[in-house]
C-alpha positions as CSV (number, residue, x, y, z in Angstrom):
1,X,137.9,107.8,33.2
2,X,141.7,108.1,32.5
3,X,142.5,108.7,28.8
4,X,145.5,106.8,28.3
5,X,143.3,103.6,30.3
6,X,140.7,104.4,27.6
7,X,143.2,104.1,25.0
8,X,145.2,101.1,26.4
9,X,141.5,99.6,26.0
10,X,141.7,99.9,21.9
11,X,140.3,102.7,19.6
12,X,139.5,106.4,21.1
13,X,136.9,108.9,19.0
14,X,137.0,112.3,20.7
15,X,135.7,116.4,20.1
16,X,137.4,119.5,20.8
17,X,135.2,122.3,21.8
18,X,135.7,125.8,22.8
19,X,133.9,127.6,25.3
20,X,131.0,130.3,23.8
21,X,131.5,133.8,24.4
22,X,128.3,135.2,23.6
23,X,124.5,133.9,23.9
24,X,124.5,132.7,20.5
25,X,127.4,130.7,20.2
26,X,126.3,129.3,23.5
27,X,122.7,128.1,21.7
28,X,125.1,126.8,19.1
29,X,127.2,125.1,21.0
30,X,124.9,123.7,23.5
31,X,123.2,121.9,20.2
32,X,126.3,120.7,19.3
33,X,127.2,118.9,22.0
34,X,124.1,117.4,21.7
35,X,124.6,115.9,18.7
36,X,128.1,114.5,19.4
37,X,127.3,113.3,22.2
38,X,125.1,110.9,20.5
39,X,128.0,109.2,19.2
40,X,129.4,108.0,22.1
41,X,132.5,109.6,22.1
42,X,135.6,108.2,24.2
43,X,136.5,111.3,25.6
44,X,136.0,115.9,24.1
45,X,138.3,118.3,25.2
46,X,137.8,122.0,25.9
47,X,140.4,124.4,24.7
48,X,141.4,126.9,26.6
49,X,143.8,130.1,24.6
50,X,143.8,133.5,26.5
51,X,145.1,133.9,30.2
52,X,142.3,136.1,32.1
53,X,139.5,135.0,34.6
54,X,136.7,135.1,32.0
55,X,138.6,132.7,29.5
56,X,139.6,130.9,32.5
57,X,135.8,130.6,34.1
58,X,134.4,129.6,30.4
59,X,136.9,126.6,30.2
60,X,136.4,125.3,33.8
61,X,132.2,125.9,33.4
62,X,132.0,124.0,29.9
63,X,134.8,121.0,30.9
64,X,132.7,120.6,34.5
65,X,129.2,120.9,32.6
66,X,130.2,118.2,29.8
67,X,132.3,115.9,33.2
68,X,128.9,115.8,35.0
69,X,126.5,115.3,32.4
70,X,128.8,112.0,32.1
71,X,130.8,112.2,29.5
72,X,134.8,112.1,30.2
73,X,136.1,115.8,29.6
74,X,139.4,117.0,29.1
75,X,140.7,120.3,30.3
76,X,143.2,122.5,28.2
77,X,146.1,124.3,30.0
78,X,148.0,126.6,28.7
79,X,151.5,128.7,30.1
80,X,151.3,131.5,29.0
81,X,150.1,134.1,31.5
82,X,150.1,131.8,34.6
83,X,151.6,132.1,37.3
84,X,152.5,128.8,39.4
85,X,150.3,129.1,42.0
86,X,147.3,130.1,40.0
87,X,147.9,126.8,38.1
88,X,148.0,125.1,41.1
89,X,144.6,126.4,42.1
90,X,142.9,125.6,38.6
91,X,144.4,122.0,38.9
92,X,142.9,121.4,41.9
93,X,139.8,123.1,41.0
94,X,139.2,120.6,38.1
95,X,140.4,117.5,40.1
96,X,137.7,118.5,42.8
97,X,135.0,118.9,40.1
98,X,136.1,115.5,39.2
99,X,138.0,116.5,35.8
100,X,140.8,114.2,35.9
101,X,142.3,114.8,32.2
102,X,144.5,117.7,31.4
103,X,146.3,118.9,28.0
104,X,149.3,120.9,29.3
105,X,150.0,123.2,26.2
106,X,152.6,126.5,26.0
107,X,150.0,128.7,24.0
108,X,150.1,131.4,22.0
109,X,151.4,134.9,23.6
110,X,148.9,137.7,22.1
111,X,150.4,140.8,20.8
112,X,149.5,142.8,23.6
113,X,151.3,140.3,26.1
114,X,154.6,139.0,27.0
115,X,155.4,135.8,29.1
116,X,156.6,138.0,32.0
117,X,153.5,137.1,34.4
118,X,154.5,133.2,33.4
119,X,156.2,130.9,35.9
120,X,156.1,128.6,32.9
121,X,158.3,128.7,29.8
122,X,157.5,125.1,28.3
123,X,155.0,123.1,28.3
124,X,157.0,120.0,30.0
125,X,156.7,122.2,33.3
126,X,153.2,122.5,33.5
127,X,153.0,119.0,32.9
128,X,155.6,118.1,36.2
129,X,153.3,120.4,38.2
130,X,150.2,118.2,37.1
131,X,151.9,115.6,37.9
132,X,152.8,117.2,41.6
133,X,148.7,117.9,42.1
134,X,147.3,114.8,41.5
135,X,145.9,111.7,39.2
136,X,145.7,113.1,36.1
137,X,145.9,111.7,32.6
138,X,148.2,114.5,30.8
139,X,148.5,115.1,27.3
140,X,150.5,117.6,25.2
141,X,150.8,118.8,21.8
142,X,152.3,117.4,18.4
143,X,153.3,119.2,15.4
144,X,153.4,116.9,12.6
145,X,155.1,119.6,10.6
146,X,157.2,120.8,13.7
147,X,156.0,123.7,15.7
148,X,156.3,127.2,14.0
149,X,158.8,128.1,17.2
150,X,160.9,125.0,16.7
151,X,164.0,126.2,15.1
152,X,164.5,122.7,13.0
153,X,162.4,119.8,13.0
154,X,164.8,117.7,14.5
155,X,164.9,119.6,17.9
156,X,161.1,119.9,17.8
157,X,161.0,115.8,17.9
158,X,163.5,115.7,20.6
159,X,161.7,118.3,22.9
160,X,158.2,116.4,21.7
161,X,160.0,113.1,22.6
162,X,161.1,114.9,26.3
163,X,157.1,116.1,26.6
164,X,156.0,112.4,26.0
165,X,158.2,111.1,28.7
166,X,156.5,113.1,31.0
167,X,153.1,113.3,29.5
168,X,150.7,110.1,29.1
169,X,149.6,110.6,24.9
170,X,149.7,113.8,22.5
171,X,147.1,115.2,20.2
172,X,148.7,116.2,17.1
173,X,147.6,119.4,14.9
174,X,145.4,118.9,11.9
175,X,146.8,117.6,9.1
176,X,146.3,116.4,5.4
177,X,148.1,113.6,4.5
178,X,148.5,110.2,6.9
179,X,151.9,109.6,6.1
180,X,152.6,113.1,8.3
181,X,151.0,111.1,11.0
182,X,153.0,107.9,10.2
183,X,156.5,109.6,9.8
184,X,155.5,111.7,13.4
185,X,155.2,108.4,15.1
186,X,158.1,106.5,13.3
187,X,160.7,109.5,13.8
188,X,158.9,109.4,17.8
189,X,160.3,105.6,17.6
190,X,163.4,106.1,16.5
191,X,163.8,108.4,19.6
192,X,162.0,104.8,22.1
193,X,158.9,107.0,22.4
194,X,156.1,104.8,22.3
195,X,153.1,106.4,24.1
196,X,150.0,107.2,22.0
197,X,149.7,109.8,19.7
198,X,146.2,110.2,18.4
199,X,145.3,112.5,14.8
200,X,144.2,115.6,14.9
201,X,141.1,115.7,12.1
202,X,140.3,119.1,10.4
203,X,138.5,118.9,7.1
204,X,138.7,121.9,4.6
205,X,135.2,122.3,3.6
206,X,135.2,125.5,1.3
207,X,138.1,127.5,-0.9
208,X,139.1,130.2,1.3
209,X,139.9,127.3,4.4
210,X,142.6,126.7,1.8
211,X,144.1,130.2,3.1
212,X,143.0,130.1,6.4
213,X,144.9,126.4,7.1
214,X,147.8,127.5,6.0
215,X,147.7,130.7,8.5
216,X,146.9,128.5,11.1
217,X,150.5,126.2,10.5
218,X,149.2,123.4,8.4
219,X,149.9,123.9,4.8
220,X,147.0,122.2,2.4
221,X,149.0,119.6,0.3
222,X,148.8,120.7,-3.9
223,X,146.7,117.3,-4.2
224,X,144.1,117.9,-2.3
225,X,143.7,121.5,-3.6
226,X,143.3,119.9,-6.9
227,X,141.0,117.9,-5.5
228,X,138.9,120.9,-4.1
229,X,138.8,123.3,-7.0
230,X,137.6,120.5,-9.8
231,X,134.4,120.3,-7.2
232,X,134.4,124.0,-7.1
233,X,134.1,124.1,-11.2
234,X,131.7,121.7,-11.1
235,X,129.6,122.3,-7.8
236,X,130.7,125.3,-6.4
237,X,130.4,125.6,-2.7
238,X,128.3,122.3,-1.8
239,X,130.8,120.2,-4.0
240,X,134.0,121.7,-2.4
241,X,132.3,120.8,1.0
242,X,131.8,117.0,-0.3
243,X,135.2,116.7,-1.5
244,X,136.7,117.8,1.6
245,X,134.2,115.5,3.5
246,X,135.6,112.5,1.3
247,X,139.2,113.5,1.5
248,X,139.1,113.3,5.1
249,X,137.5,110.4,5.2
250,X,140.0,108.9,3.2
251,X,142.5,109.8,5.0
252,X,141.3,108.6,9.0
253,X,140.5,105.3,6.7
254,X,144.7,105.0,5.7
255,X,145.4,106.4,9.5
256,X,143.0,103.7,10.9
257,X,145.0,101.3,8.8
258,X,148.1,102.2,10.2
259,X,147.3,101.4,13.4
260,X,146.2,104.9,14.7
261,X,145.5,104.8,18.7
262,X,142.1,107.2,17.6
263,X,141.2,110.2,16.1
264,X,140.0,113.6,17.0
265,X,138.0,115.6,15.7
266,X,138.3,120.0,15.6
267,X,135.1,120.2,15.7
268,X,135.1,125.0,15.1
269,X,132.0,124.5,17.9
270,X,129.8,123.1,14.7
271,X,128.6,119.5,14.6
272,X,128.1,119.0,10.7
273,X,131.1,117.5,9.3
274,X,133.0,115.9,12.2
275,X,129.5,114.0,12.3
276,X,129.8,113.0,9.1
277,X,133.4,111.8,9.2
278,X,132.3,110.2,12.2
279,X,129.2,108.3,10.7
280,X,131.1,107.2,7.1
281,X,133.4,104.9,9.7
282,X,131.9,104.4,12.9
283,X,128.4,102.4,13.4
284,X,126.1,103.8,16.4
285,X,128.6,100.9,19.1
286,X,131.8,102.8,17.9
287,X,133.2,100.0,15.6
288,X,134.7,100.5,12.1
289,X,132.1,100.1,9.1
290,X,132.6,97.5,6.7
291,X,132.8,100.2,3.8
292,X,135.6,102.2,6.1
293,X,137.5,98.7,6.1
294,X,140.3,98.2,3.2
């Protein structure tokens, strides 16, 4: 199914996955889906972040494995590296394998590459080929804090707000607080963009994700640090996990309540706390619990 028909139908719960490189993390993986897909979700996604045939084959094997097995899927794209006709060919690889969801992303350039085997230097291109190759339900990415290459955040809603035109619905990067979420959407409106954009959820389950989050562009708020080393002084590691459990819960409870189209989960490949998250507000149908209501 289409995502933005599933989310025109009411409330989305989703997984991002990424494909395994080795034996192992394919064992680990393969449980995982498992697991999640015990919940029903709406739609996962498959991430997709280096341009060469083996990161390429991974994506399109795991998104067409999860497609068939009945589940919709959602297959990550990314510009850097890629020419125009080899995106072509991927596109109309996954429409014949019957993947009709796309997230058109720019991705990151690795140190030992430059964009100069790219016939795409935005995002909003590879979204007007998609649209060129057939039916698909596009997304693209949101930056509730602006995108580390955005030179302001005002630019980085206009060009967002350009990308949303095109696109169908963006998936934002993780964040802490909801009201990052809420002022995303109301500075979207001020700009008439009204398509959906659904939470990215990423709890920080132990001290040194503190570090780690804030390499990856998403700064942990002082609160919440607060938050996470009183349970380390009183716990240690099991209590810092709890507290970052219950934070995030918290916070999809305040997004839920301000109207949020869905939420989805980072899932890092491991099933533990998105399943948690996931059981603390959903009951086995999909609706909100009583106890996640306010």
């Amino acid at each position: 199914m289409l995502i933005h028909e599933l989310l025109a139908q009411g409330l989305t719960r989703s997984f991002e996955y990424s494909p395994p490189k080795t034996p192992e993390e394919t064992t680990s993986l393969t449980a995982t889906i498992a697991e999640l897909t015990r919940l029903n979700p709406s739609f996962v996604s498959v991430t997709h972040h280096r341009a060469t045939p083996d990161a390429q084959r991974r994506t399109y094997e795991l998104v067409s494995s999860i497609q068939h097995e009945g589940t919709t899927a959602m297959a990550h794209l990314i510009c850097v590296g890629h020419t125009r006709t080899q995106m072509s060919d991927m596109l109309t690889a996954y429409a014949a394998a019957g993947v009709r969801n796309v997230m058109a992303l720019g991705g990151d350039v690795p140190s030992d590459a430059t964009l100069a085997t790219s016939d795409f230097s935005h995002a909003i291109e590879l979204v007007a080929l998609a649209r060129e190759i057939g039916t698909f339900s596009i997304g693209v990415g949101a930056h509730p804090a602006g995108h580390p290459q955005s030179p302001d955040l005002a630019s980085d809603r206009h060009y967002l707000a350009q990308k949303l035109a095109a696109a169908d619905f963006a998936v934002t990067q993780f964040f802490f607080e909801a009201s990052a979420w809420r002022t995303l959407v109301d500075e979207l409106g001020a700009l008439s963009v009204t398509k959906p954009v659904l939470p990215g959820i990423m709890p920080v389950t132990t001290m040194t994700g503190i570090g780690r989050m804030a390499q990856m562009g998403a700064a942990v708020p002082a609160d919440l640090v607060a938050r996470l080393e009183a349970a380390n002084l009183r716990g240690g590691a099991s209590a810092v996990r709890a507290e970052g459990i219950r934070a995030a819960i918290d916070m999809c409870v305040e997004l839920l309540d301000d109207g949020a189209p869905g939420l989805h989960f980072y899932t890092l490949n491991r099933s533990s706390s998105a399943r948690e998250i996931h059981q603390a507000l959903f009951d086995d149908d999909g609706y909100r619990r009583p106890q996640a209501l306010r």
